[in-house]
LOVOVO-787046 format. One record per residue: x, y, z of N, C-alpha, C in turn. Coordinates in Angstrom, 3 decimals, always signed. Layout:
<sites>
@n_X = X | n_Y = Y | n_Z = Z | ca_X = X | ca_Y = Y | ca_Z = Z | c_X = X | c_Y = Y | c_Z = Z
...
</sites>
This chain:
<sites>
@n_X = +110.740 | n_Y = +95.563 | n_Z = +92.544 | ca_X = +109.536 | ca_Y = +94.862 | ca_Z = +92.974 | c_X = +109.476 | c_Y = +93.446 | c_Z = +92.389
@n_X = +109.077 | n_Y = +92.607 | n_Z = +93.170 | ca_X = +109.176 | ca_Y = +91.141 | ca_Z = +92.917 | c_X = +107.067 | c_Y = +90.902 | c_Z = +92.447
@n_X = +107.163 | n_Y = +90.287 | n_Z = +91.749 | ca_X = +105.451 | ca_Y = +89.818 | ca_Z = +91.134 | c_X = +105.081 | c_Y = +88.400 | c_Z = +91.377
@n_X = +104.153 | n_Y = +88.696 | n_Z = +92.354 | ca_X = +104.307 | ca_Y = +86.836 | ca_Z = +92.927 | c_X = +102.565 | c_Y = +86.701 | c_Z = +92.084
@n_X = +102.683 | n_Y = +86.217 | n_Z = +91.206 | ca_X = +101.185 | ca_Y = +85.826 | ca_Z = +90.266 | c_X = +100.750 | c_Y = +85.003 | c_Z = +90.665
@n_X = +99.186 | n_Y = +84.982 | n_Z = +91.041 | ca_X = +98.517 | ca_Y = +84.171 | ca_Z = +91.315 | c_X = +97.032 | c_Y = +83.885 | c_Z = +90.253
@n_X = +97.438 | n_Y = +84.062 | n_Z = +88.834 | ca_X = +96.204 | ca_Y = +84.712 | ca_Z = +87.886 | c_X = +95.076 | c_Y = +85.030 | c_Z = +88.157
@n_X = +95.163 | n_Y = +86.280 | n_Z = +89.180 | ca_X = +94.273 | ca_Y = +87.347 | ca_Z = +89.607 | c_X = +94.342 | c_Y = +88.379 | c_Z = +88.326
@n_X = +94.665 | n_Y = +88.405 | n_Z = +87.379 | ca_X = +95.018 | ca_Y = +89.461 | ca_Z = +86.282 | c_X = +93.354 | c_Y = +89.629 | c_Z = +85.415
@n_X = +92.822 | n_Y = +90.245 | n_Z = +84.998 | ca_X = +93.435 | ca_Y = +91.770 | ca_Z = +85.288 | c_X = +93.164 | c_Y = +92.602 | c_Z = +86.577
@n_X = +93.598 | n_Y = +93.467 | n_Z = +86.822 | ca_X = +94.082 | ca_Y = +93.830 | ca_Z = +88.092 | c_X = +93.339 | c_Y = +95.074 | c_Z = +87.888
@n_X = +91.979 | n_Y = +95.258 | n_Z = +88.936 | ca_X = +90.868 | ca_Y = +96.325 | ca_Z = +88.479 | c_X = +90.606 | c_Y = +96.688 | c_Z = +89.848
@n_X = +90.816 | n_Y = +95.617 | n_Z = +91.065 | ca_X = +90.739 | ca_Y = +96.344 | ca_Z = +92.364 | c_X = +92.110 | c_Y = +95.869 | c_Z = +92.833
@n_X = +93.067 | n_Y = +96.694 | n_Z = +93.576 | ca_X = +94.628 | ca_Y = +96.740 | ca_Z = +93.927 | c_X = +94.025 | c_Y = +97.364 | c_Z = +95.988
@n_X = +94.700 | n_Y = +96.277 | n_Z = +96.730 | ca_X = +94.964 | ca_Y = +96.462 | ca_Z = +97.716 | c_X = +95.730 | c_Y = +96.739 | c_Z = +98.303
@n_X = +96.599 | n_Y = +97.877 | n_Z = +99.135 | ca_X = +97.667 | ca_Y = +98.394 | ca_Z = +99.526 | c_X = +97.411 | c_Y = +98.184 | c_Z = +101.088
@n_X = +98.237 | n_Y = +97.827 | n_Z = +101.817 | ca_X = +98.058 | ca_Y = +98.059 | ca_Z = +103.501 | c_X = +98.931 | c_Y = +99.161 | c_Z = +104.018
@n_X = +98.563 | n_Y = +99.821 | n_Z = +104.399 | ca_X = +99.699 | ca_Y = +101.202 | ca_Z = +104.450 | c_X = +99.372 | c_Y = +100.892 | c_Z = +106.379
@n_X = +100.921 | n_Y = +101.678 | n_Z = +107.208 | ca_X = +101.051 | ca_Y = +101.789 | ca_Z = +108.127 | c_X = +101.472 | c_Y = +103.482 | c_Z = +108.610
@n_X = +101.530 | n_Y = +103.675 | n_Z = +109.430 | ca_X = +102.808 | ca_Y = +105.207 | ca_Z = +109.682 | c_X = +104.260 | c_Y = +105.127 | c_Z = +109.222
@n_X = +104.469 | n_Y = +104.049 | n_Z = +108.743 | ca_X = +106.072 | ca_Y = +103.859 | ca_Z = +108.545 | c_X = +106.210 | c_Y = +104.941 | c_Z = +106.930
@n_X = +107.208 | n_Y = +104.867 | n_Z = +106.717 | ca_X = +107.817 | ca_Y = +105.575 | ca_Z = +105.547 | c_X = +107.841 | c_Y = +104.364 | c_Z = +104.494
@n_X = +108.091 | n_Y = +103.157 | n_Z = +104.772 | ca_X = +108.147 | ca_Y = +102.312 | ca_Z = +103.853 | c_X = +106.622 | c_Y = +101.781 | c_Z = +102.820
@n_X = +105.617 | n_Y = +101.723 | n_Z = +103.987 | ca_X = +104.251 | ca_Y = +101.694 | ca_Z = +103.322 | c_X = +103.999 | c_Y = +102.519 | c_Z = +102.694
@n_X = +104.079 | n_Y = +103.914 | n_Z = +102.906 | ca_X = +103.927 | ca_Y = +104.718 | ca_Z = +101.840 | c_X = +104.614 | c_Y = +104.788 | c_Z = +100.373
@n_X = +105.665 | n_Y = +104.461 | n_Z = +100.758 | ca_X = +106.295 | ca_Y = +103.808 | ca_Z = +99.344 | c_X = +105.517 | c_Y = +102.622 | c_Z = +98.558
@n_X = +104.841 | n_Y = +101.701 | n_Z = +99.063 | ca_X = +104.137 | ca_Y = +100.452 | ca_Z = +98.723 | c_X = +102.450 | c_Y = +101.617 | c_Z = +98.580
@n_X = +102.297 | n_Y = +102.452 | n_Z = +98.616 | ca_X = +101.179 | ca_Y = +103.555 | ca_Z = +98.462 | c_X = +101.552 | c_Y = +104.082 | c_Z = +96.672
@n_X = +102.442 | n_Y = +104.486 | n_Z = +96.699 | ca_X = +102.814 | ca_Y = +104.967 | ca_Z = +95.638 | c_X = +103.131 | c_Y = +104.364 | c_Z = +94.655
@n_X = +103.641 | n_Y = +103.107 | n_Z = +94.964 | ca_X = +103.674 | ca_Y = +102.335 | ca_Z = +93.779 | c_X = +102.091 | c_Y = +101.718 | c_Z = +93.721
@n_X = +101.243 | n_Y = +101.496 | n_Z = +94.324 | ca_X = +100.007 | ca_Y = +101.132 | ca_Z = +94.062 | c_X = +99.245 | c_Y = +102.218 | c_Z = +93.227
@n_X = +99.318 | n_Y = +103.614 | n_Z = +93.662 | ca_X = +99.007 | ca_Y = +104.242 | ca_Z = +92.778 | c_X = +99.347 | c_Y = +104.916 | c_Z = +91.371
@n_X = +100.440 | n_Y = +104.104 | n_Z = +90.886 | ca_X = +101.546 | ca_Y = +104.246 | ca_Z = +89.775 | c_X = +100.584 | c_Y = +102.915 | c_Z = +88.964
@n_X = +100.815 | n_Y = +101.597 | n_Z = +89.591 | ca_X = +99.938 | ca_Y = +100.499 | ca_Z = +89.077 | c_X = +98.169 | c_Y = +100.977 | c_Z = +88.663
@n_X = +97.817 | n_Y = +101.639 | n_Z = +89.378 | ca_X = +96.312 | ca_Y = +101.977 | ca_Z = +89.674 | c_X = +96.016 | c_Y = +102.765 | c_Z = +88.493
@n_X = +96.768 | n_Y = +103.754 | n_Z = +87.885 | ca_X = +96.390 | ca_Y = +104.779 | ca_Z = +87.286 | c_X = +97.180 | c_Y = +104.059 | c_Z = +85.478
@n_X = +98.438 | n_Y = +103.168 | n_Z = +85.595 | ca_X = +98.475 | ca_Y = +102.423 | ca_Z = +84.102 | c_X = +96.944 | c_Y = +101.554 | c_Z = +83.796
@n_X = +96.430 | n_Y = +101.257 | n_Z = +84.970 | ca_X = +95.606 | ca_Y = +99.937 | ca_Z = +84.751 | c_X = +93.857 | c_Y = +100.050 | c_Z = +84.867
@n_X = +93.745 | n_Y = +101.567 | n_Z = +85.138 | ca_X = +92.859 | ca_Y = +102.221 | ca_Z = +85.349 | c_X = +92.250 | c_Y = +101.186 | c_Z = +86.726
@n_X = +92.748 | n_Y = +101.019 | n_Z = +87.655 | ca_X = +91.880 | ca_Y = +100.115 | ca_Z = +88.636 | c_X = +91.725 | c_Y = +100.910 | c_Z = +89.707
@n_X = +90.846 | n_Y = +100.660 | n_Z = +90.563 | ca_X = +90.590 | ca_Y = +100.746 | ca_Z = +92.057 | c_X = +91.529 | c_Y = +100.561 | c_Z = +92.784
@n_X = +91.952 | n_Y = +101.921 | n_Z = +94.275 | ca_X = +92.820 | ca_Y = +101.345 | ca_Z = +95.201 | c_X = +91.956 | c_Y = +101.527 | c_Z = +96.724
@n_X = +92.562 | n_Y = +100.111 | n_Z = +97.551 | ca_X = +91.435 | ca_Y = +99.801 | ca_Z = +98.709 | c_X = +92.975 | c_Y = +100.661 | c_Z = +99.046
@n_X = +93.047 | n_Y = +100.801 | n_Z = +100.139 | ca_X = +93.846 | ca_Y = +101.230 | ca_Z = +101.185 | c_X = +93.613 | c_Y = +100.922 | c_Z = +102.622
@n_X = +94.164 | n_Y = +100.189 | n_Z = +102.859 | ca_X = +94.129 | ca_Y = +99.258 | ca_Z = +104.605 | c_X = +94.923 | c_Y = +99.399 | c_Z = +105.369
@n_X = +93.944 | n_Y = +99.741 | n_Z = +106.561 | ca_X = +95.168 | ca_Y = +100.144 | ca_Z = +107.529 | c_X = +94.310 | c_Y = +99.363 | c_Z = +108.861
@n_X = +95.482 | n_Y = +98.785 | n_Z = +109.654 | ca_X = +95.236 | ca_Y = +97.851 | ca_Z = +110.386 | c_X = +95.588 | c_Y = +97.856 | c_Z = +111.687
@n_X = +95.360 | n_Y = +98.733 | n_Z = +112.605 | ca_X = +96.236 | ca_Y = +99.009 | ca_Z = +114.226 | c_X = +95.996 | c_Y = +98.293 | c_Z = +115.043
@n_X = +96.859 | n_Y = +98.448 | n_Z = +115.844 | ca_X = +97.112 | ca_Y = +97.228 | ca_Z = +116.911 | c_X = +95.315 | c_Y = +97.297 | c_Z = +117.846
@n_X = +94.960 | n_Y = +96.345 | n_Z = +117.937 | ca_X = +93.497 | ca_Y = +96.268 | ca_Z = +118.985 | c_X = +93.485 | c_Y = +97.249 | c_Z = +120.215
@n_X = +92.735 | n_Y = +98.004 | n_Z = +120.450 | ca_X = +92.578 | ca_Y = +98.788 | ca_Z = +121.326 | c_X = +93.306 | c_Y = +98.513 | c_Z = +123.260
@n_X = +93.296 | n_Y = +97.258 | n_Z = +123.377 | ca_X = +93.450 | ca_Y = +96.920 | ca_Z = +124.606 | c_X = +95.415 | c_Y = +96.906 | c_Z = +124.509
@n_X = +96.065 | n_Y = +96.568 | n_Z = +123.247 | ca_X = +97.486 | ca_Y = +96.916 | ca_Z = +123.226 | c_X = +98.076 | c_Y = +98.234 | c_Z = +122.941
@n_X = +97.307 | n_Y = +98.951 | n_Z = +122.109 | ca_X = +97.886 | ca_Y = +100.200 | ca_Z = +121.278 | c_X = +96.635 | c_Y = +101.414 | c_Z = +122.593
@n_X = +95.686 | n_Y = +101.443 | n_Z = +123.174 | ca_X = +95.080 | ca_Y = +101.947 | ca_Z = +123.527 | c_X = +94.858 | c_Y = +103.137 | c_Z = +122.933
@n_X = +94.349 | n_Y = +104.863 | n_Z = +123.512 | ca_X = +93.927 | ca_Y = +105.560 | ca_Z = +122.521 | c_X = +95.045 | c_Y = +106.463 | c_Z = +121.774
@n_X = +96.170 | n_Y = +105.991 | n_Z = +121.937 | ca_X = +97.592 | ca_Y = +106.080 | ca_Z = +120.912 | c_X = +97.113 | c_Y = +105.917 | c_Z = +119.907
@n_X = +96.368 | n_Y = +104.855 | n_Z = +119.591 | ca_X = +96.272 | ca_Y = +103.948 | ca_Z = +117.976 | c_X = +95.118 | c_Y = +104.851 | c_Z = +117.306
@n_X = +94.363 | n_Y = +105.597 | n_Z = +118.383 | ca_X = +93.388 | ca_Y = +106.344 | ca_Z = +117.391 | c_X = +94.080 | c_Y = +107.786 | c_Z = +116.966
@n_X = +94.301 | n_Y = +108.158 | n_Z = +117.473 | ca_X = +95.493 | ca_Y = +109.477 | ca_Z = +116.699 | c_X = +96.456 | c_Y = +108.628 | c_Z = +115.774
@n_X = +97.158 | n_Y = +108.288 | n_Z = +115.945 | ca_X = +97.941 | ca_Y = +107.665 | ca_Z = +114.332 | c_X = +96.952 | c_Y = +107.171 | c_Z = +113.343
@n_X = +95.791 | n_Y = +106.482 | n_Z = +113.624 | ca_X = +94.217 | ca_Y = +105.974 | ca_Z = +112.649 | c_X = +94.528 | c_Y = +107.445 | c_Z = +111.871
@n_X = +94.064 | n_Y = +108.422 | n_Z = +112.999 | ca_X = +93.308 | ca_Y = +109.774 | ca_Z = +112.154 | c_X = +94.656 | c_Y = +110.206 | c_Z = +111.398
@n_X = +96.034 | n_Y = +109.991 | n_Z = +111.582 | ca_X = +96.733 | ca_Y = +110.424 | ca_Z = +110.939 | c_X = +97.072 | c_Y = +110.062 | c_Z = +109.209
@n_X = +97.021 | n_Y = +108.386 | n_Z = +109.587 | ca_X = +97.463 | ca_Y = +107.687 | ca_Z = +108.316 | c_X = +96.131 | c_Y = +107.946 | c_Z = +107.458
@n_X = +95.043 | n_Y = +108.244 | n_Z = +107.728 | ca_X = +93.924 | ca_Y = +108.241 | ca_Z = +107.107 | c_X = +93.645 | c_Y = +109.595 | c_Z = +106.406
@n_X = +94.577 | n_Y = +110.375 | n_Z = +106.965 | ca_X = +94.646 | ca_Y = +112.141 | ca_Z = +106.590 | c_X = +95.655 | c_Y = +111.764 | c_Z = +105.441
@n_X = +96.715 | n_Y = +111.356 | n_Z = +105.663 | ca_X = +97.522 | ca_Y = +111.016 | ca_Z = +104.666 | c_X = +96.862 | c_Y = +110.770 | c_Z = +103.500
@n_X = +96.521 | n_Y = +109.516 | n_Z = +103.433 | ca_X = +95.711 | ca_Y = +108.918 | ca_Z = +102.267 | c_X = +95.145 | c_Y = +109.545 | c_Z = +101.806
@n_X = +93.804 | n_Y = +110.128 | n_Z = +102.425 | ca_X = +93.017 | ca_Y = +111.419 | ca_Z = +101.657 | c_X = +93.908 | c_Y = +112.338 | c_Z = +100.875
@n_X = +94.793 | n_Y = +112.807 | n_Z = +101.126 | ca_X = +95.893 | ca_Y = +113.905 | ca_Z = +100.716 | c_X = +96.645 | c_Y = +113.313 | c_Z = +99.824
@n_X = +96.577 | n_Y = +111.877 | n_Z = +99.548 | ca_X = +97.588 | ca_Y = +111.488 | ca_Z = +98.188 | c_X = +96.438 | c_Y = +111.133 | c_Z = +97.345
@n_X = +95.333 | n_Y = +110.946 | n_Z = +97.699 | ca_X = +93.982 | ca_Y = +110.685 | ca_Z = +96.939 | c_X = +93.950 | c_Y = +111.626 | c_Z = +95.886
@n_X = +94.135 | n_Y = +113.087 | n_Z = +96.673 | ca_X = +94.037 | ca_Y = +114.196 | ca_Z = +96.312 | c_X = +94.508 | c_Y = +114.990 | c_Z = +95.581
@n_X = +95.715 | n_Y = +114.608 | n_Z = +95.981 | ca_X = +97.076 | ca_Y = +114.976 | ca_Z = +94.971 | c_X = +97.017 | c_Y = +114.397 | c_Z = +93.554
@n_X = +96.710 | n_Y = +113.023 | n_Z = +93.392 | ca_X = +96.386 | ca_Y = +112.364 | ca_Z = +92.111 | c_X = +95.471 | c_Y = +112.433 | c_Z = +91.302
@n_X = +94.131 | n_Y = +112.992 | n_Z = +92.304 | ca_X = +92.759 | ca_Y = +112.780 | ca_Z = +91.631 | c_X = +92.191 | c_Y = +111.312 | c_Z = +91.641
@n_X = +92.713 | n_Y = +110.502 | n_Z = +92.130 | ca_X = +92.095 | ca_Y = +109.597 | ca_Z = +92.776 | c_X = +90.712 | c_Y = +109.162 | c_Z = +93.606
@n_X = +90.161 | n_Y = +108.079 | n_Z = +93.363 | ca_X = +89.318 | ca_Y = +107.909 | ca_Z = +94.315 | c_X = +90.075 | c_Y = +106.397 | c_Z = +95.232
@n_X = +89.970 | n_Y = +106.916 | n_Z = +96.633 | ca_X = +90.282 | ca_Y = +105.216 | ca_Z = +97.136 | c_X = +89.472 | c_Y = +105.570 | c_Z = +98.015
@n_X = +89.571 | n_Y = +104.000 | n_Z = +98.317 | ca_X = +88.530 | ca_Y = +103.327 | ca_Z = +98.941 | c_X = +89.435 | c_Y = +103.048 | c_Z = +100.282
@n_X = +89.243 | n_Y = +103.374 | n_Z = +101.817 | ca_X = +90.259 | ca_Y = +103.642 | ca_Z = +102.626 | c_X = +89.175 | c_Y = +102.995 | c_Z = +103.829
@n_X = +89.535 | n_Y = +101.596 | n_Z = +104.469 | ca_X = +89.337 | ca_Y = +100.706 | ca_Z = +105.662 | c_X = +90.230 | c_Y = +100.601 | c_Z = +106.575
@n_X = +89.368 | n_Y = +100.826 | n_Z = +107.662 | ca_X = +90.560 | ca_Y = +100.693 | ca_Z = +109.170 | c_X = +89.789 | c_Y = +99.428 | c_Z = +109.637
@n_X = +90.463 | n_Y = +98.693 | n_Z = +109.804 | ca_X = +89.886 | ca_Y = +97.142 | ca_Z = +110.520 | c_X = +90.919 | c_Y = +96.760 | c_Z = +111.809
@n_X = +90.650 | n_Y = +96.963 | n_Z = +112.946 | ca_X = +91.705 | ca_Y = +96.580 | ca_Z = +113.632 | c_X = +91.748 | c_Y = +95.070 | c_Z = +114.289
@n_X = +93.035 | n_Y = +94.831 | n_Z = +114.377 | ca_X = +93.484 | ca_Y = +92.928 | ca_Z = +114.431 | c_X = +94.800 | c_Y = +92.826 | c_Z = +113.767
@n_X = +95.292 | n_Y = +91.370 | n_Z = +113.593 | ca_X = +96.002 | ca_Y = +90.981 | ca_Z = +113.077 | c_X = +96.388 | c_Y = +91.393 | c_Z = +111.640
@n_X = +97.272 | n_Y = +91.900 | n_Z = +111.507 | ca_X = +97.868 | ca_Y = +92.836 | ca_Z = +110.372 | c_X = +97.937 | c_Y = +91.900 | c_Z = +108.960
@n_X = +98.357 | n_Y = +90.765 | n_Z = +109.023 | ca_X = +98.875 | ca_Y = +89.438 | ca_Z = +108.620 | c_X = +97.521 | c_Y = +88.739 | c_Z = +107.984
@n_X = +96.614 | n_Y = +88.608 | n_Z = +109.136 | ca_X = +95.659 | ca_Y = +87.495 | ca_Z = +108.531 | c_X = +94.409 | c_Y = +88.659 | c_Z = +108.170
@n_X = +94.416 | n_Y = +89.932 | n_Z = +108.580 | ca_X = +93.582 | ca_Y = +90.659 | ca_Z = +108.172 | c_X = +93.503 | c_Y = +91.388 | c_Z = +106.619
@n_X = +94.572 | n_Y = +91.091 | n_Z = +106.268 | ca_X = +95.067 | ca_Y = +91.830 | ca_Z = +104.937 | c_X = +95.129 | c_Y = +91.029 | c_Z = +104.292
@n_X = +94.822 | n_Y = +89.199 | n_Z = +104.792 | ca_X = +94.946 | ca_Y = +88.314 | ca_Z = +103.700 | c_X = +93.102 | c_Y = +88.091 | c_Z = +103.373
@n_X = +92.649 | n_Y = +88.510 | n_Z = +104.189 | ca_X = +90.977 | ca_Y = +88.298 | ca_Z = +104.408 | c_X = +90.395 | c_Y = +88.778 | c_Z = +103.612
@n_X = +91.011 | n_Y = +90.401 | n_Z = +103.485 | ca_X = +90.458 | ca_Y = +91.291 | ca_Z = +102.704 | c_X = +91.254 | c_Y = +91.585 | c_Z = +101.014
@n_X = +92.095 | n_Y = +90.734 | n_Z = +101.133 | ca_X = +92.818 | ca_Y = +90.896 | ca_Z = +99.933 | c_X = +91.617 | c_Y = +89.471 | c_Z = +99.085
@n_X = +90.917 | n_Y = +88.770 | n_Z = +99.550 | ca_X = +90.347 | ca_Y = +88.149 | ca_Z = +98.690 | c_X = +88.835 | c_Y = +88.677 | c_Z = +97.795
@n_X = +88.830 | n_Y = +90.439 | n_Z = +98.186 | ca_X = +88.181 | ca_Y = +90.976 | ca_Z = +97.688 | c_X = +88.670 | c_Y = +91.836 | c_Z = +96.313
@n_X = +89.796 | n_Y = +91.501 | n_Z = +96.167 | ca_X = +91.039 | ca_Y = +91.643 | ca_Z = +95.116 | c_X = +91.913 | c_Y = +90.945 | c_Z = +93.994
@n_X = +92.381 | n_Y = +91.417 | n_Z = +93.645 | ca_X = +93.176 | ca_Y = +90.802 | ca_Z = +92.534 | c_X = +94.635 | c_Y = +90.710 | c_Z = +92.787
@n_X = +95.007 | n_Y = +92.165 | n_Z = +93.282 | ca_X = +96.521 | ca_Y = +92.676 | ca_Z = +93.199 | c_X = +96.520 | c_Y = +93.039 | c_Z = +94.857
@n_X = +97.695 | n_Y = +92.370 | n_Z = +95.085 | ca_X = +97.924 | ca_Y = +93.161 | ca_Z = +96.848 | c_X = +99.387 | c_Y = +93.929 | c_Z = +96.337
@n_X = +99.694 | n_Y = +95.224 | n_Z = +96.666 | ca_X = +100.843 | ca_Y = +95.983 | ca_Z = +96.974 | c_X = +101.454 | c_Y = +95.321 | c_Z = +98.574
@n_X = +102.514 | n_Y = +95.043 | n_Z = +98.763 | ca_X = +102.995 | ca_Y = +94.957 | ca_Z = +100.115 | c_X = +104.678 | c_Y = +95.745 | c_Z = +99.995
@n_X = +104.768 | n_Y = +96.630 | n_Z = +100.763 | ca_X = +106.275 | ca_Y = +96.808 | ca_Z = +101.355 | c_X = +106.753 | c_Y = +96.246 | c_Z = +102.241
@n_X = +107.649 | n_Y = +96.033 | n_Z = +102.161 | ca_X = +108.949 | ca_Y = +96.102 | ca_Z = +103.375 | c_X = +109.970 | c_Y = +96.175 | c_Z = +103.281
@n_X = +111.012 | n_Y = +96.318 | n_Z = +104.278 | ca_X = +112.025 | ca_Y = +97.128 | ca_Z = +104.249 | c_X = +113.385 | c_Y = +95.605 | c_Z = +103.907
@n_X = +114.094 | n_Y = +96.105 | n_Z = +103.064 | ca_X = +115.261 | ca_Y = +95.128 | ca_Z = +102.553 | c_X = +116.052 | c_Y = +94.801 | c_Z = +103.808
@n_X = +116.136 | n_Y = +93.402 | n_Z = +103.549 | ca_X = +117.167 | ca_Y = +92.564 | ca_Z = +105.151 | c_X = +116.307 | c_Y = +92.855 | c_Z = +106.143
@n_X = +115.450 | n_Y = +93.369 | n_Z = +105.693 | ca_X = +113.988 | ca_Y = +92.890 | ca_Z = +107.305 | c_X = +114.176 | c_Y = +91.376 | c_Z = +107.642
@n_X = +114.575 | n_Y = +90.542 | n_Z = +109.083 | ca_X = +114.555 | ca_Y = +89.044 | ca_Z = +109.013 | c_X = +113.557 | c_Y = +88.999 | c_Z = +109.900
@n_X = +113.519 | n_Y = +87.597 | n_Z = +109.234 | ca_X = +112.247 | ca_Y = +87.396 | ca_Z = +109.703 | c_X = +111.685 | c_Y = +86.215 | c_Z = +110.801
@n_X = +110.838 | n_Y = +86.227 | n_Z = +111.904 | ca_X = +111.577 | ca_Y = +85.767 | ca_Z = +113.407 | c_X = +109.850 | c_Y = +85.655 | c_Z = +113.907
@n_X = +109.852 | n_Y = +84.563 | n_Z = +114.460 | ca_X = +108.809 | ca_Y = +84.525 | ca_Z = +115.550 | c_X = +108.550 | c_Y = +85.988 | c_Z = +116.209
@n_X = +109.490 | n_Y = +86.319 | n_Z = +116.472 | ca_X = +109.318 | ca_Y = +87.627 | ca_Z = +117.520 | c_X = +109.370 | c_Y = +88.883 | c_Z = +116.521
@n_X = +109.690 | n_Y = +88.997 | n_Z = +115.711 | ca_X = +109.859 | ca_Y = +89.994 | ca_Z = +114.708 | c_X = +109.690 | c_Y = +89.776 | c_Z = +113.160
@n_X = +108.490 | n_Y = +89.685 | n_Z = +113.280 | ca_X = +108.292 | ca_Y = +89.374 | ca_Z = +111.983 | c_X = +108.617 | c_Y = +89.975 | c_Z = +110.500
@n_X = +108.525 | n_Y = +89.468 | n_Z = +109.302 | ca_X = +108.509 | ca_Y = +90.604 | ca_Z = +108.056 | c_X = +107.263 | c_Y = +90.511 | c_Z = +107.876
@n_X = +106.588 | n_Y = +91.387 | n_Z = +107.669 | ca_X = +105.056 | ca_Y = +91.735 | ca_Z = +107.907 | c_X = +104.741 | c_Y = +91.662 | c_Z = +106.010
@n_X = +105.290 | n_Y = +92.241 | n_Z = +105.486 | ca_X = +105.655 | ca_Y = +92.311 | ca_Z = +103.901 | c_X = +105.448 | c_Y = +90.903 | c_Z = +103.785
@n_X = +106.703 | n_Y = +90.378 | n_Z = +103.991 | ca_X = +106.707 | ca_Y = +89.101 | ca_Z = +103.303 | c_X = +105.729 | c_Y = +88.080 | c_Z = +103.793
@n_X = +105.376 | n_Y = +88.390 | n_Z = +105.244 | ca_X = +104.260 | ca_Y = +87.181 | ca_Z = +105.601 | c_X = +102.883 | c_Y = +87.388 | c_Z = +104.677
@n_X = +102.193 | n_Y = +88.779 | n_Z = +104.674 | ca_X = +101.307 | ca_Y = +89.214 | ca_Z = +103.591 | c_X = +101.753 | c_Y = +88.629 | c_Z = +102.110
@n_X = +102.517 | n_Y = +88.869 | n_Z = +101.728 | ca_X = +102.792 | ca_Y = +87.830 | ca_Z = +100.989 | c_X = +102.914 | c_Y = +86.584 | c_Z = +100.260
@n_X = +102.831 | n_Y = +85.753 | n_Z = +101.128 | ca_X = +102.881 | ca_Y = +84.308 | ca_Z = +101.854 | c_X = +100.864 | c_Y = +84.148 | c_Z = +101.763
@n_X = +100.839 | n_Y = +84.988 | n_Z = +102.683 | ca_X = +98.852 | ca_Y = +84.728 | ca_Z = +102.793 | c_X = +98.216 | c_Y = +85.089 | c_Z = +102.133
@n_X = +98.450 | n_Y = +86.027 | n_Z = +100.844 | ca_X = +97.356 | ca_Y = +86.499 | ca_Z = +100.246 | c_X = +97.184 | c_Y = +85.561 | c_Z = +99.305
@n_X = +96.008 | n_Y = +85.479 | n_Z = +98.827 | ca_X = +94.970 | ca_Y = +84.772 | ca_Z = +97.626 | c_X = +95.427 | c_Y = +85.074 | c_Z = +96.490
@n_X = +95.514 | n_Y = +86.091 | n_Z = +95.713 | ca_X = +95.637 | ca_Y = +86.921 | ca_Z = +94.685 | c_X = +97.000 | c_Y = +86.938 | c_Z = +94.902
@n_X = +96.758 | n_Y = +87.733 | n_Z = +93.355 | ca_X = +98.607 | ca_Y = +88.018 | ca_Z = +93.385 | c_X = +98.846 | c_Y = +89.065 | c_Z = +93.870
@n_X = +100.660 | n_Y = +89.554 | n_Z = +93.980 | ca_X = +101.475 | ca_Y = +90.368 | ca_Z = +94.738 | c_X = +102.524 | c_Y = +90.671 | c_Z = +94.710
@n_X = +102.682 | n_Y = +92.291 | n_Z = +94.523 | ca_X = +103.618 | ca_Y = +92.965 | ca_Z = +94.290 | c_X = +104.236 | c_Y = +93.190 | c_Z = +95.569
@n_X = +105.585 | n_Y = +92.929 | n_Z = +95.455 | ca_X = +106.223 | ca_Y = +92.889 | ca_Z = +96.778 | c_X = +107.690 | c_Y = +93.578 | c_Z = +96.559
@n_X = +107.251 | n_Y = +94.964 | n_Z = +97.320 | ca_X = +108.537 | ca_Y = +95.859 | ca_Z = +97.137 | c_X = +109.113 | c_Y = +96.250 | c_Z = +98.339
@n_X = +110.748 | n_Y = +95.934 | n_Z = +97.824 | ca_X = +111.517 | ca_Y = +95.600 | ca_Z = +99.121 | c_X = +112.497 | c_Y = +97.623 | c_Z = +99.038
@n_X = +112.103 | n_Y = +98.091 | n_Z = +100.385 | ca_X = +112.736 | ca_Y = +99.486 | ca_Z = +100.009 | c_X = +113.955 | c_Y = +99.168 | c_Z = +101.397
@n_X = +115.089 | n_Y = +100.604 | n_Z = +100.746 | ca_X = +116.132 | ca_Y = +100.636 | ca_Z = +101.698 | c_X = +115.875 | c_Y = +101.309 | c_Z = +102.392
</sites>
């Protein structure tokens, strides 16, 4: 994990954006590894495509990733704090990361990064306010 500091420290509310992928959940787990040394708060954000692209696809994966979360909440003894905001993945996670200190972001190693295909990781990255842990998985 790379630590992009922005002296947001100490780090008492931690924002994670989790998706259905396997890799966000990894960027889940290390937030809640950070969360529980630092005794802080974890938001958990999840962000689906606007209804008129993803249509009612996007609400069954919502209810899924959101079952998830509850269930690693659970597993830890955790409390998080778990928002579905749908829009732009990118500028929505930088919006709400200014209610924060610490953003968690994954993405996946040699993800390139392209007008058309973005690294979603690294652009979050790039936009957030606060600082950011940025873990690159294989």
């Amino acid at each position: 994990p790379i630590l992009i500091a922005r002296g947001s420290a100490p780090y008492r509310r931690i924002l994670v954006p989790v998706t259905d992928s396997p890799t966000s959940w990894r960027g889940l787990e290390l937030a809640v590894d950070i969360a529980r040394l630092m005794d802080a708060m974890i938001t958990a954000l999840h962000v689906p495509q606007p209804r008129f692209l993803g249509g009612d696809m996007g609400d069954a994966r919502t209810e899924a990733v959101v079952k998830n979360i509850e269930d690693i909440a659970r597993l830890y003894g955790l409390n998080f704090e778990v928002r579905v905001q749908e829009g732009n993945s990118i500028r929505t996670t930088a919006r709400v990361a200014s209610e924060h200190q610490l953003v968690v972001a994954a993405r996946r190693r040699n993800q390139p990064d392209s007008y058309f295909a973005p690294d979603v990781g690294l652009r979050i990255a790039l936009a957030a306010p606060c600082s950011v842990v940025l873990l690159s998985v294989t």
